[in-house]
C-alpha positions in Angstrom: -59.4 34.3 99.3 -60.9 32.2 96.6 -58.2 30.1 95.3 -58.8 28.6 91.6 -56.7 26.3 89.3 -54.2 28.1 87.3 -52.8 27.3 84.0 -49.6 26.3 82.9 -48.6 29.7 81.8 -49.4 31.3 85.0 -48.0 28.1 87.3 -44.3 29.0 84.9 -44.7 32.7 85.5 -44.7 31.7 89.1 -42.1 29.6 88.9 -40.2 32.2 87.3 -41.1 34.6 89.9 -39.9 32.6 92.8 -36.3 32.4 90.4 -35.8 35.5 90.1 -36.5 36.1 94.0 -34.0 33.2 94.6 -31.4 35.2 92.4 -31.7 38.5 93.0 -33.7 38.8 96.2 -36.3 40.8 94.3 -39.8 39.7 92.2 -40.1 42.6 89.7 -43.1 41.0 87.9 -46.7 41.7 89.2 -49.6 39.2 89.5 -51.4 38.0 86.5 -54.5 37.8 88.0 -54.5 41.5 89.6 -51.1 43.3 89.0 -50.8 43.5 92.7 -47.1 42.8 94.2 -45.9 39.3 94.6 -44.3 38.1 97.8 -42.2 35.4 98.0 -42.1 33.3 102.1 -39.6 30.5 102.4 -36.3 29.0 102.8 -34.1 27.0 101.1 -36.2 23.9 101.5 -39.5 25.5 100.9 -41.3 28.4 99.7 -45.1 30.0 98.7 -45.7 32.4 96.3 -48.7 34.5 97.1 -50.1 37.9 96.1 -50.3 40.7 98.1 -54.2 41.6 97.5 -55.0 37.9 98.6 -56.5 37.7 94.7 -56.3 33.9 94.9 -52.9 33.2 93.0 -50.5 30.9 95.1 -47.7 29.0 94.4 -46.8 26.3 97.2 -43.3 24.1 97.1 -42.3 21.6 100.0 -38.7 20.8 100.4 -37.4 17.4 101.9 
């Protein structure tokens, strides 16, 4: 997995992405990078963002 610096644009989409999940349970949107599916892992405190081809997108947050 070659992990690269993303843009803004694609850091919001994520962000959007881990929204929705928190809202409906569900991430209808693909990756930007591949169009593979995007999994969300986490809990209330914390959560990552990563895609399920291992493309290189990933989102990481760290709760208290």
């Amino acid at each position: 997995m070659n992990i690269k610096k993303m843009s803004e644009e694609e850091e919001e989409f994520l962000y959007q992405a881990a929204d929705e999940y928190q809202e409906t349970g569900i991430i209808t949107n693909v990756c930007p990078y591949c169009g593979g599916k995007l999994t969300y892992i986490g809990n209330c405190s914390s959560y990552r963002i990563i895609c399920e081809n291992k493309c290189g997108i990933l989102l990481s947050i760290r709760g208290i």
